[in-house]
C-alpha positions in Angstrom: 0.0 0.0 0.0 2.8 2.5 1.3 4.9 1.8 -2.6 1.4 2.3 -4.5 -0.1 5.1 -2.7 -3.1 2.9 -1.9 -5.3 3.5 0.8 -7.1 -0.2 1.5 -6.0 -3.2 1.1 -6.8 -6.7 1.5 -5.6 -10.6 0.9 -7.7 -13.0 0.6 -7.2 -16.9 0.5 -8.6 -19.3 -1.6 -10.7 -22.4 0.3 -11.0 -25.1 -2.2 -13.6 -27.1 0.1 -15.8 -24.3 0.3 -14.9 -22.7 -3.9 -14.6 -19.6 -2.4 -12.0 -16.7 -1.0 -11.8 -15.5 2.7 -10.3 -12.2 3.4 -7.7 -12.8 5.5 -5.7 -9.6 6.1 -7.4 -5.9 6.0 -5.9 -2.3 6.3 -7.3 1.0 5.3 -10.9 0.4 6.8 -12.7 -1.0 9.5 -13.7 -4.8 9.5 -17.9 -4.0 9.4 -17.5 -1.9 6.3 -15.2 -4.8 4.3 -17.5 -7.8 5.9 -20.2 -8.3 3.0 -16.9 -9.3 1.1 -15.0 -11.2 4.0 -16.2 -14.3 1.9 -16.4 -14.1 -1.9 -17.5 -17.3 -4.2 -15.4 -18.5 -6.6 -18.3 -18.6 -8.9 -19.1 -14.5 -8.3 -19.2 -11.6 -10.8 -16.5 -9.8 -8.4 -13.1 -8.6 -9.2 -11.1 -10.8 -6.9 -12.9 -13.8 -8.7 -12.5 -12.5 -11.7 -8.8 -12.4 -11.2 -8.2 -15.9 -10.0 -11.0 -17.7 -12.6 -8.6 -15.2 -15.7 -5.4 -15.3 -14.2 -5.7 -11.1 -15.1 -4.9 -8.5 -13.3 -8.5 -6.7 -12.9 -8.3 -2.7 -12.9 -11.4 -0.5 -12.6 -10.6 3.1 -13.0 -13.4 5.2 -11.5 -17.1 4.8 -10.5 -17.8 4.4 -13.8 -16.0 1.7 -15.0 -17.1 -0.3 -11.7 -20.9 0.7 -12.5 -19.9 -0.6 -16.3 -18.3 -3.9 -15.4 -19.7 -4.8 -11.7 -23.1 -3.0 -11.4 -23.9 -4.3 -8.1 -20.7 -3.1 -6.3 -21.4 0.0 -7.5 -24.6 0.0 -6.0 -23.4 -0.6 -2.6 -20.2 1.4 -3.0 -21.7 4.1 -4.9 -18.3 6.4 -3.8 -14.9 7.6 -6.2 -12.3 5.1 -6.0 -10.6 2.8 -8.0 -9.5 -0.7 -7.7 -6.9 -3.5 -9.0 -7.4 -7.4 -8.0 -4.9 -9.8 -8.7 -4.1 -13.7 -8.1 -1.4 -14.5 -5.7 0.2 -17.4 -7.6 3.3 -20.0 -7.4 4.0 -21.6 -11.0 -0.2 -23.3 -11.6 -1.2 -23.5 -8.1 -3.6 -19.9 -6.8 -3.2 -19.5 -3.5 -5.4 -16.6 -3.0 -6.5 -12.9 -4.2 -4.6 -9.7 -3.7 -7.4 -6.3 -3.9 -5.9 -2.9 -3.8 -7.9 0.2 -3.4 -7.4 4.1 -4.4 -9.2 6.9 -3.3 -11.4 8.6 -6.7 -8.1 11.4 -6.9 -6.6 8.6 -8.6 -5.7 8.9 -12.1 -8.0 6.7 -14.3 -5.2 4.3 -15.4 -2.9 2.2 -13.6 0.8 3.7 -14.0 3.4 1.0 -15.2 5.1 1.1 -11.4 2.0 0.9 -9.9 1.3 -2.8 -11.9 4.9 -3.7 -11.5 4.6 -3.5 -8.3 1.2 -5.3 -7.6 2.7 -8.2 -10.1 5.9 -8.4 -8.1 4.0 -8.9 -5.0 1.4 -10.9 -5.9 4.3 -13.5 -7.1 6.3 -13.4 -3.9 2.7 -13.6 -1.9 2.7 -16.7 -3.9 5.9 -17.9 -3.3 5.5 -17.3 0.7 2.2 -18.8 0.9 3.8 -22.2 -0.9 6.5 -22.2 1.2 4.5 -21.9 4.4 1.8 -24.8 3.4 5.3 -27.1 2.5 6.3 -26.1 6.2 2.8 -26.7 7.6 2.4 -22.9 8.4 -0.1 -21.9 6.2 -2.7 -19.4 7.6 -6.4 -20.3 8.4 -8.8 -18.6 6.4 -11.3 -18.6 9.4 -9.9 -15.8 11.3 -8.8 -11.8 9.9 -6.2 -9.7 10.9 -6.7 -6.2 10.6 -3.5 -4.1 10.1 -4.6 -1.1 12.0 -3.2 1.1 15.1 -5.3 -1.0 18.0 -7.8 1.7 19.7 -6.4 1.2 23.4 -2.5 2.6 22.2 -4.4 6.1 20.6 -6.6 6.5 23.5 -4.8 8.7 25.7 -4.3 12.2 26.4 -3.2 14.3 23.4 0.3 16.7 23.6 -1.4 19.6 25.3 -0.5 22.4 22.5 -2.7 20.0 20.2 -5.7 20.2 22.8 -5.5 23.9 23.0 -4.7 24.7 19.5 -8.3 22.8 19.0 -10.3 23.9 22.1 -9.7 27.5 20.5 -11.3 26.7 17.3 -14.6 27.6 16.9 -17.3 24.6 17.5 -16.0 21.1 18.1 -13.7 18.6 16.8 -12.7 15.2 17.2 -10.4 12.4 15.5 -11.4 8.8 14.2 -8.6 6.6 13.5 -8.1 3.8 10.3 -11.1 1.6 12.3 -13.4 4.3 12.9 -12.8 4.5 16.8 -12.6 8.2 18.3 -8.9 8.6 19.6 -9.5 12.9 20.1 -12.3 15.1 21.0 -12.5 18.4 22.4 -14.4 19.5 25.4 -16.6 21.0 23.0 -17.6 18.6 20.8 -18.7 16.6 23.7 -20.7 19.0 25.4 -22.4 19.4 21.3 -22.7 15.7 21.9 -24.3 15.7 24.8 -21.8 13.2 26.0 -18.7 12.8 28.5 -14.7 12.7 26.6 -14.4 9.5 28.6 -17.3 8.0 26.9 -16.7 8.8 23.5 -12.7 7.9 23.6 -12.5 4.4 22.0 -15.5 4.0 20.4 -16.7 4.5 17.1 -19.4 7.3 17.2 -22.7 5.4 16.3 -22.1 3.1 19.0 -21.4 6.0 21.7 -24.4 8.0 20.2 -27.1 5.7 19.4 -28.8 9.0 17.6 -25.9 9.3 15.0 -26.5 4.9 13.9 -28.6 6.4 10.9 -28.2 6.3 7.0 -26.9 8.8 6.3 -24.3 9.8 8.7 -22.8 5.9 8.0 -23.0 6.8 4.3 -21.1 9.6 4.4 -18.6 7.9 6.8 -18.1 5.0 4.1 -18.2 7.5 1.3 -14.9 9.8 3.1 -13.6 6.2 4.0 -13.7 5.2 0.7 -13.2 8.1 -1.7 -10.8 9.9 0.8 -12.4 13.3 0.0 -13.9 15.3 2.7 -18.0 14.8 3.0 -20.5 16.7 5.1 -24.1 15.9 6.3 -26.5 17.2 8.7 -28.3 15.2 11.7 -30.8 15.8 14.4 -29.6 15.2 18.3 -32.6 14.6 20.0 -34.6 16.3 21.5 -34.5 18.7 18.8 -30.9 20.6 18.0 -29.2 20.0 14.6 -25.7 19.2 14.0 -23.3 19.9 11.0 -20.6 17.4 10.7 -17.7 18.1 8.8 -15.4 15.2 7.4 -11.9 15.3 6.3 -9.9 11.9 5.7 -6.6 10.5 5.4 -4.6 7.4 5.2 -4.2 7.3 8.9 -8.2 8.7 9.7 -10.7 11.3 9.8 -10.6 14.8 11.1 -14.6 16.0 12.0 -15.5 19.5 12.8 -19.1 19.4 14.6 -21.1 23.1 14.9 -24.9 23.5 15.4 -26.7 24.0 12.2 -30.5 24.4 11.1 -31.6 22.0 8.1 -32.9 23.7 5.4 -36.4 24.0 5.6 -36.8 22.6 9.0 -39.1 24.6 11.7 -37.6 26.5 14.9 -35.5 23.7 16.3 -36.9 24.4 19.5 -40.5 23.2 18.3 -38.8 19.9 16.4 -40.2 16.3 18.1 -37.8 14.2 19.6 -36.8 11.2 16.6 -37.5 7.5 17.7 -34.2 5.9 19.0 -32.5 4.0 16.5 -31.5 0.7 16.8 -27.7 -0.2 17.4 -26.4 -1.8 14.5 -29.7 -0.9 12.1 -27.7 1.7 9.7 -25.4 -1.3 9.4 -28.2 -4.2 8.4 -29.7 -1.6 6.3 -26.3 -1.3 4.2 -26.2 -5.3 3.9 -29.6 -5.3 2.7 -28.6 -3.1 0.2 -25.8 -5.3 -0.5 -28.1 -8.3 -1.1 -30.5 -7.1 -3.0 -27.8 -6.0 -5.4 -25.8 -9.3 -5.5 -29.1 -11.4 -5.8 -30.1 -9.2 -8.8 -27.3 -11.2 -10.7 -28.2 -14.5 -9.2 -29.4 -17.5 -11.7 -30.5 -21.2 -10.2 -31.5 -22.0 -6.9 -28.3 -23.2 -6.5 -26.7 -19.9 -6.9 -29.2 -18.0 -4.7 -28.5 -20.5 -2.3 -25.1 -19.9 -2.2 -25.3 -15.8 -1.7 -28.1 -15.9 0.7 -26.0 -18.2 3.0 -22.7 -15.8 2.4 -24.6 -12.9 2.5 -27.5 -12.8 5.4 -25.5 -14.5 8.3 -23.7 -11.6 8.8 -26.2 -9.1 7.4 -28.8 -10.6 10.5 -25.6 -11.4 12.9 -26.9 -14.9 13.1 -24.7 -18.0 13.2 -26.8 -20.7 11.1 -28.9 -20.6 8.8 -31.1 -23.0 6.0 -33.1 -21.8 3.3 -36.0 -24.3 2.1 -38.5 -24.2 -0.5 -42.1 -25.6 -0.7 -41.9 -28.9 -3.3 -44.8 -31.5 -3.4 -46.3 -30.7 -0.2 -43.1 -30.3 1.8 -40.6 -28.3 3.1 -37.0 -29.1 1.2 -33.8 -28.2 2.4 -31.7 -26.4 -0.8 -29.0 -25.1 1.6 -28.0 -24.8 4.8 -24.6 -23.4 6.8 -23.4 -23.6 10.7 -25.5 -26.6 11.0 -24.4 -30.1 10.5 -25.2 -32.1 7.0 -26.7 -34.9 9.7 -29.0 -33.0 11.4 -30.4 -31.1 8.3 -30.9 -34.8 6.3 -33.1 -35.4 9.8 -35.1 -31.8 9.1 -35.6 -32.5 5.5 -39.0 -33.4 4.0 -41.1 -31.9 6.6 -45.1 -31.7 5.7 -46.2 -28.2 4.6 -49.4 -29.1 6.7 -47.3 -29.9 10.0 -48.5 -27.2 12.6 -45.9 -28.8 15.0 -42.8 -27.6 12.9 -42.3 -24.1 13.3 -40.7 -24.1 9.5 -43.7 -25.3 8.2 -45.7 -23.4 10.5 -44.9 -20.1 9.8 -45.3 -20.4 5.4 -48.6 -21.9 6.4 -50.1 -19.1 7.5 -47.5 -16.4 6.1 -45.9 -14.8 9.5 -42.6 -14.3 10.7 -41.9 -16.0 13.6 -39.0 -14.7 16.9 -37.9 -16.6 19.5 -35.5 -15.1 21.5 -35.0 -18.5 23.3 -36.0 -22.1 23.5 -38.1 -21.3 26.2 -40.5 -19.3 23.7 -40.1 -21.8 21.4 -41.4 -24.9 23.3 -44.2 -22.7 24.3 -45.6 -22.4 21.1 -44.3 -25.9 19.8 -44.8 -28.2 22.7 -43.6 -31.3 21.1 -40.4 -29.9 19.7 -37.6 -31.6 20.5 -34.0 -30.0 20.8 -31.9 -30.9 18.5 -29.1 -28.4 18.0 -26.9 -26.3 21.1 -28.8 -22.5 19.6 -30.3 -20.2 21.5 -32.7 -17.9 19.4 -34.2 -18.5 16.3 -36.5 -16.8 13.7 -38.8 -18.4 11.1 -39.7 -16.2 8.1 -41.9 -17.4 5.1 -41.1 -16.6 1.6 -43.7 -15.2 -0.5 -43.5 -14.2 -3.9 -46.6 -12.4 -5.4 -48.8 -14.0 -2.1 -47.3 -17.3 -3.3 -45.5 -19.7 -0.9 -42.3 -20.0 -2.1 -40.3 -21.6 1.2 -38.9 -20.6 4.5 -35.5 -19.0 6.1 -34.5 -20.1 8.6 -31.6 -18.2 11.1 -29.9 -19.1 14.5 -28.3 -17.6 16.8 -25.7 -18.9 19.6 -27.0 -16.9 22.3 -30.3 -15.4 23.5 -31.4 -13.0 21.3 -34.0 -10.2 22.0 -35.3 -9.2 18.3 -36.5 -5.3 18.1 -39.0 -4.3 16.0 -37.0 -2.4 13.9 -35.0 -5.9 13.3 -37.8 -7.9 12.8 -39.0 -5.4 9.9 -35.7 -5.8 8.5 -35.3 -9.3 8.6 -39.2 -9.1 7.4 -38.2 -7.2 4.4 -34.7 -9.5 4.1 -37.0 -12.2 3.5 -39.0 -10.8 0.6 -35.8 -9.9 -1.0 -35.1 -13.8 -0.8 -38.6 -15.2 -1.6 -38.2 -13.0 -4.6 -34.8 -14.0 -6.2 -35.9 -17.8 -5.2 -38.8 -18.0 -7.0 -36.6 -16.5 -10.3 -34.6 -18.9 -9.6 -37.0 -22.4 -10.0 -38.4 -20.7 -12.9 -34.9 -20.3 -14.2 -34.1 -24.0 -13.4 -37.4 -25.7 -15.0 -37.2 -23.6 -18.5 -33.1 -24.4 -18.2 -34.2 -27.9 -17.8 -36.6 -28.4 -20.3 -34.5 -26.8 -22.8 -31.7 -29.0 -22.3 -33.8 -32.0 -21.9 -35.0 -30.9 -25.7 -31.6 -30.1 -26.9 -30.1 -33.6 -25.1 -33.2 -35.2 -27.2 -31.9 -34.3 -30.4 -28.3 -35.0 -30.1 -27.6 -38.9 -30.6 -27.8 -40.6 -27.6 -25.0 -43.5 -28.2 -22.2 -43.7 -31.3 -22.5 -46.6 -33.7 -19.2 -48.7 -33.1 -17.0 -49.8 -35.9 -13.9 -51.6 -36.5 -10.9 -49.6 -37.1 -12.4 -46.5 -35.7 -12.4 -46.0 -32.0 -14.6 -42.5 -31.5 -15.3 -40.1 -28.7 -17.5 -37.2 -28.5 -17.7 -34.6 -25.4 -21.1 -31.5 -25.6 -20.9 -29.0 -22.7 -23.8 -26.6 -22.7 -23.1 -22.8 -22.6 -22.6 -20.6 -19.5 -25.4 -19.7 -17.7 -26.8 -16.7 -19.2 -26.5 -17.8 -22.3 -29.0 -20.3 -23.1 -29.8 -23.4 -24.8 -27.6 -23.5 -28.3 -27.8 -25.2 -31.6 -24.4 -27.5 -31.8 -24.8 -30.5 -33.3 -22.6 -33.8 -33.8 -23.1 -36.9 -35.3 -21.8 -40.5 -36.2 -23.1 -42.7 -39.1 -22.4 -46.4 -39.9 -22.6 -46.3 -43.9 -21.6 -50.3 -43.7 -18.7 -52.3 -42.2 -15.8 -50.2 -43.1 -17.4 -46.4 -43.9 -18.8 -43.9 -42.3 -19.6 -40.1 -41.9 -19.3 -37.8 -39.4 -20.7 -34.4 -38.9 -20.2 -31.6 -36.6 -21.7 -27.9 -36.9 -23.3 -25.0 -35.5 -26.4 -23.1 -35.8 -26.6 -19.8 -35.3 -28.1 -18.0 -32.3 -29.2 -19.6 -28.3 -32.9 -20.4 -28.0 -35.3 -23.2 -29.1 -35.2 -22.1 -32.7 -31.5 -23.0 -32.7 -31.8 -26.0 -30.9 -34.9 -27.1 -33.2 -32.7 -26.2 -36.5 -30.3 -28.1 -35.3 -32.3 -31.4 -35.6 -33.4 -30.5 -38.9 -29.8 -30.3 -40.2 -29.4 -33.5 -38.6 -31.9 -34.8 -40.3 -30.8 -33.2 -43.7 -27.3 -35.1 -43.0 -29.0 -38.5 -42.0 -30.8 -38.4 -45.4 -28.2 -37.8 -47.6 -25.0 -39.5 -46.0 -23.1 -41.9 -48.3 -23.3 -39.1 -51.0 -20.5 -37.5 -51.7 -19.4 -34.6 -49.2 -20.2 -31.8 -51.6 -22.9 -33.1 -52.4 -24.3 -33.7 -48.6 -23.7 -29.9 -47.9 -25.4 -28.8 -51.1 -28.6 -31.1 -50.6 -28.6 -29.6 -47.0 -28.1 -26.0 -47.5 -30.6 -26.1 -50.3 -33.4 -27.7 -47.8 -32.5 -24.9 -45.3 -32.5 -22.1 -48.1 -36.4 -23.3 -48.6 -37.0 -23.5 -45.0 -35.8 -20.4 -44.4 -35.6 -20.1 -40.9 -33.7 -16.7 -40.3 -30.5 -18.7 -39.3 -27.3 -19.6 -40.6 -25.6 -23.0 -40.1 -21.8 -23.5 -40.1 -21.3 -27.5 -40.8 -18.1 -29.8 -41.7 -19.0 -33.4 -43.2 -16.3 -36.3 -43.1 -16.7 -39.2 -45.2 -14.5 -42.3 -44.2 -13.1 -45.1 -45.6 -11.5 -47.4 -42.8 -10.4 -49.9 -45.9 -8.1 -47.6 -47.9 -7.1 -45.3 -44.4 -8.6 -41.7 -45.9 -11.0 -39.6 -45.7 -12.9 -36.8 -48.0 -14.2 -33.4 -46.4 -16.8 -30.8 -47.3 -16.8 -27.9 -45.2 -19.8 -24.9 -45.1 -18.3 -22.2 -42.7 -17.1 -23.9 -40.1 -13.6 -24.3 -38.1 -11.0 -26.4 -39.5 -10.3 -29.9 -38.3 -6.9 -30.9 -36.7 -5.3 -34.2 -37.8 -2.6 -35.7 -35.3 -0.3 -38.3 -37.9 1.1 -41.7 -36.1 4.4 -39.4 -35.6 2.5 -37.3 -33.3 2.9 -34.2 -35.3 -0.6 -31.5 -35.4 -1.8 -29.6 -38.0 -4.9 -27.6 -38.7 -6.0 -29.3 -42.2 -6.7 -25.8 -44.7 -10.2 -27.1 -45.7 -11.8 -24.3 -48.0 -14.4 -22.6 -45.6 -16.8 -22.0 -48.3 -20.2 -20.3 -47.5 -23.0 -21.0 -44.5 -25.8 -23.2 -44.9 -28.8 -21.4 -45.4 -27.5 -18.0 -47.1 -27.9 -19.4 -51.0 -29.6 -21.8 -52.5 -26.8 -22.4 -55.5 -23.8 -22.2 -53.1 -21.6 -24.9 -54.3 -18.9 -26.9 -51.9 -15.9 -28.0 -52.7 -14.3 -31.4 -51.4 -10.6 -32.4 -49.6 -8.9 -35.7 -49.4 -6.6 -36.4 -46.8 -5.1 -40.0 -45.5 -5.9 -41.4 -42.2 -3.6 -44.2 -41.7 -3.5 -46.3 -38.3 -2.7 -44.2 -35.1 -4.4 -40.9 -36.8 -6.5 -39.1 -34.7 -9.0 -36.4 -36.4 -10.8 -33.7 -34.5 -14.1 -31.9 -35.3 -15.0 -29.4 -32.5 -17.1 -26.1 -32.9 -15.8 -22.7 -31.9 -16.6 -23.1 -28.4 -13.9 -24.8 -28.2 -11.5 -22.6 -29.2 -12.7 -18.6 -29.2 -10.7 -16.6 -26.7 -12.0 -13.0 -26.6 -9.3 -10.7 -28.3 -7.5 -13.6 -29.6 -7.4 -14.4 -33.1 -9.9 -18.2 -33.8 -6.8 -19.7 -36.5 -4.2 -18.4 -33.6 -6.6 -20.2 -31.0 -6.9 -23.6 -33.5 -2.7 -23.5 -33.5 -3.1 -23.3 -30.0 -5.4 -26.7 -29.7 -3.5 -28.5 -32.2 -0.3 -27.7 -30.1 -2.6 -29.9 -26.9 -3.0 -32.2 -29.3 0.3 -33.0 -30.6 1.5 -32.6 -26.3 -1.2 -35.2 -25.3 -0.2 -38.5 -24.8 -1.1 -41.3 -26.8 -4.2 -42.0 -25.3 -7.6 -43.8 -26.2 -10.4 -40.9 -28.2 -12.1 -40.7 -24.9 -8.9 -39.3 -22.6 -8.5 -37.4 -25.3 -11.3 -35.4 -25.9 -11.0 -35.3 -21.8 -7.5 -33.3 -22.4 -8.9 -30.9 -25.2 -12.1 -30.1 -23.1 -10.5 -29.6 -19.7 -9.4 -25.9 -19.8 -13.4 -25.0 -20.9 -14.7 -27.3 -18.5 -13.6 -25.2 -15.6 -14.4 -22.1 -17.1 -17.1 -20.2 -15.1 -18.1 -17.7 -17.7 -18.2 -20.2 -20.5 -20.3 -18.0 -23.2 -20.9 -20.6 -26.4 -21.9 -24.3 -26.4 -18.4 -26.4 -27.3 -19.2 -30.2 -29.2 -16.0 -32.0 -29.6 -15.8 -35.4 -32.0 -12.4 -37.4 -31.7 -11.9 -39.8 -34.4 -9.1 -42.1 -34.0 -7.6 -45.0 -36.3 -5.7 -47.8 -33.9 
């Protein structure tokens, strides 16, 4: 941070059982404002994740590149600064996730030092965090260590000059160091307060002054914490005198002038009614809530809202379990769970939607919350419950979506737990926010379903066999947003020593696609044995009359197994690779020629190459191979270079080996279809 000029940063660890990174070291801010990201999923839109799943350094130069690339961190951050994440790595093993943070004086680009300096670190990170797991020193990821001044070596009296210099100024003033606590105030700004010095010194000031825990004053306190430029607001201390606070930050804190003020269009002060008290901590939920109903905007699958609501509520709600269940066939199912044993939720599981005796089901049945600040309460309303965990508290809250049952949420608490109003509306309005992204989320999972299930239906189910050929094929269906696509891939046994194979592509992800697809597989089926050219021609011209608004790249093999060759036609589509017995690779220069389904008359021309025994051929679609700002015949070199690396395995390890890197890839935007054709 010092050789960078940043003013937060953070290292986080990566946690292979759970997928997901722990923040394990924090400095520039205090630990409640970084805790909705103390635990970031591997899976996650964020720039830490982004880094590790790219291997990239992330930058994001100002507001608006974060509102461009991560919308809903800018939603809960809404503040100038600017940000770089980066892996910590040693050779292929990630260790973890370095962030860096600048305030919004920051220029908009990352200065060549600046990277060369993050990139040196992040590699001896690396290198220190292999060397302590070969020594058995590794840190935990369960615990954080905050690199700030602790608040009990600031507390003490300030160097007299100092204290006058301030007590002369007019109003108060006081001092908050890096975690927000107040190491100086003037003997004025606590009689503005209302408050004794020794009451203030030490603590942060919304838990001194339950009357400053509101919205707005956090927000600006975030907002000079993040952005490092001074911020001012204006807040009532009951019983009715307003307050102006001044904020001017640092690297080491934040300097506040306090004066009375009238708000702007207020009545005589005097005649102003004493606020409600404010909740401890209710600024704080309030800015999780924010955070979750950002985070779950982005969430697809009930899987995936699973996930953030378990990574995201416990600490919003300050609960330490929690399971989320939805209403399936008459009962209550258990879709996710965390701080409660696998065991006891497997015994929990199933429960009747009409069983008045579960509080679970109790609650969705007739659509109220439900607190318990102990078991006490609990048996009292559930006589025949039986304990079966060590928790103290508990709340039920249903789920409804449109007056819809939807499930129940379920939280725990470790001790006794006395739930105000103010936190049962939040919680209350928590729960909607869940009910909500839930019910997207089975609706997402039945259409993703029944598209797949129609696009798994037209794809052949099993490969003929044949002698002389041993054959593999490998389909992995498109990233999450980007629906159910049109690749197609196909064997066909002509007689006992010839065959085709086909592999192609329809344009576009929906039904259409996927229904186009069968039809060229149809077209294909129908005129197989001809001669390639011939095969594309009769297709494309069927298409052409369909007309379906689509176009259709497509690469037809004939082979002879007899005489070791093979002819290709090719409408569009990638080239194929060819490995020889000598294990050399090379991208076979098929003439592209046009799409299926742009003209009628299009003519295809047709290649002969030899196949002779330990040849492997590959047909894939671009899936495969299309890297974003990378060149698709650079990318092809690139897969024939596996290719000729892999060792001489059967077709099935290798189509494994040519599909692996895609396989892990998280934002995976096209369908891939692989076809390994191998001569033994």
């Amino acid at each position: 941070m010092r050789d960078t000029g940043a003013n937060v940063g953070g290292l986080y660890l990566l946690s292979e059982e759970e997928r997901a990174l722990r923040l394990v070291v924090l400095s520039g801010v205090p630990w409640d404002v970084a805790l909705p990201w103390a635990r970031v999923g591997l899976s996650y839109h964020s720039p830490v994740a982004d880094a590790l799943r790219d291997r990239r350094l992330v930058w994001l130069g100002g507001p608006e590149e974060v509102a461009r690339h991560y919308p809903q961190l800018a939603v809960v951050l809404p503040y100038p600064f600017s940000l770089a994440a980066s892996a910590v790595t040693a050779g292929d093993t990630v260790w973890g996730g370095l962030v860096l943070q600048w305030p919004g004086s920051h220029p908009k680009e990352l200065s060549r030092a600046e990277r060369a300096t993050i990139d040196a670190l992040s590699g001896r990170l690396g290198e220190l965090m292999r060397a302590a797991h070969h020594g058995g020193r590794l840190p935990s990821a369960d615990g954080t260590t905050r690199l700030t001044p602790p608040p009990d070596v600031l507390t003490g009296p300030p160097r007299e000059p100092a204290d006058a210099f301030a007590e002369r100024l007019p109003g108060g003033c006081c001092s908050l160091n890096a975690d927000g606590r107040i190491v100086f105030v003037t003997d004025t700004a606590a009689r503005l307060l209302g408050t004794a010095r020794s009451r203030l010194l030490g603590h942060r000031p919304w838990e001194a002054l339950p009357w400053l825990n509101t919205p707005v004053a956090q927000d600006n306190y975030r907002a000079a914490v993040y952005s490092r430029r001074p911020t001012s607001f204006t807040v009532l201390h009951p019983p009715g005198r307003w307050l102006s606070f001044r904020l001017y930050p640092d690297g080491t804190g934040i300097s506040v002038r306090i004066a009375p003020a009238v708000a702007p269009g207020v009545p005589d002060p005097g005649q102003a009614p004493a606020p409600a008290p404010v909740a401890a901590g209710r600024a704080t939920a309030v800015y999780h809530l924010m955070h979750l109903a950002a985070t779950l905007s982005e969430a697809v699958g009930v899987a995936d809202v699973t996930q953030r609501v378990a990574d995201l509520v416990l600490p919003a709600a300050g609960a330490q379990a929690l399971s989320l269940m939805t209403a399936e066939e008459g009962r209550l199912r258990i879709v996710g769970h965390r701080g409660w044993t696998d065991e006891l939720m497997r015994r929990l599981d199933g429960v009747p939607l009409t069983s008045d005796d579960d509080p679970a089901a109790r609650c969705l049945a007739h659509g109220t919350p439900a607190f318990y600040a102990a078991f006490s309460e609990l048996r009292r309303d559930h006589p025949s419950l039986i304990r079966l965990d060590d928790m103290a508290a508990w709340c039920f809250l249903p789920l409804l979506a449109s007056g819809a049952p939807v499930g129940t949420l379920v939280l725990a608490y470790d001790r006794p737990h006395t739930f105000a109003p103010s936190e049962r509306a939040l919680l209350t309005s928590l729960a909607g926010l869940v009910a909500q992204a839930l019910d997207r989320a089975r609706l997402y999972d039945v259409n993703q379903s029944l598209a797949h299930t129609l696009q798994a239906g037209l794809l052949p189910h099993r490969l003929p066999r044949l002698d002389g050929l041993d054959v593999a094929a490998r389909y992995l269906p498109a990233g999450r947003h980007a629906g159910i696509g049109g690749d197609l891939y196909d064997l066909i046994r002509l007689d006992d020593t010839t065959a085709a194979a086909a592999i192609g592509d329809v344009q576009g992800h929906n039904v259409r696609a996927a229904a186009l697809m069968g039809q060229v597989r149809t077209a294909v089926h129908a005129t197989a044995g001809a001669p390639p050219a011939e095969v594309l021609a009769r297709t494309n011209r069927l298409l052409t009359d369909l007309d379906p608004g689509l176009f259709t790249s497509c690469l037809y093999v004939h082979l002879d197994l007899a005489r070791h060759r093979a002819r290709l036609a090719c409408a569009g589509h990638p080239p194929p690779v060819l490995r020889r017995p000598d294990g050399h690779a090379e991208v076979l220069r098929v003439p592209p020629n046009l799409l299926l389904g742009v003209d009628a008359a299009a003519e295809y021309t047709c290649t002969h190459v030899d196949l002779p025994p330990g040849s492997v051929l590959v047909l894939y679609t671009d899936g495969l191979v299309e890297v974003p700002g990378t060149d698709l015949l650079d990318s092809v070199d690139v897969l024939a270079a596996r290719l000729a690396d892999a060792d001489d395995l059967d077709a099935d390890g290798l189509a494994d080996v040519l599909v692996d890197d895609v396989r892990r890839s998280a934002h995976r935007s096209d369908d891939v279809a692989v076809l390994v054709l191998r001569t033994p």
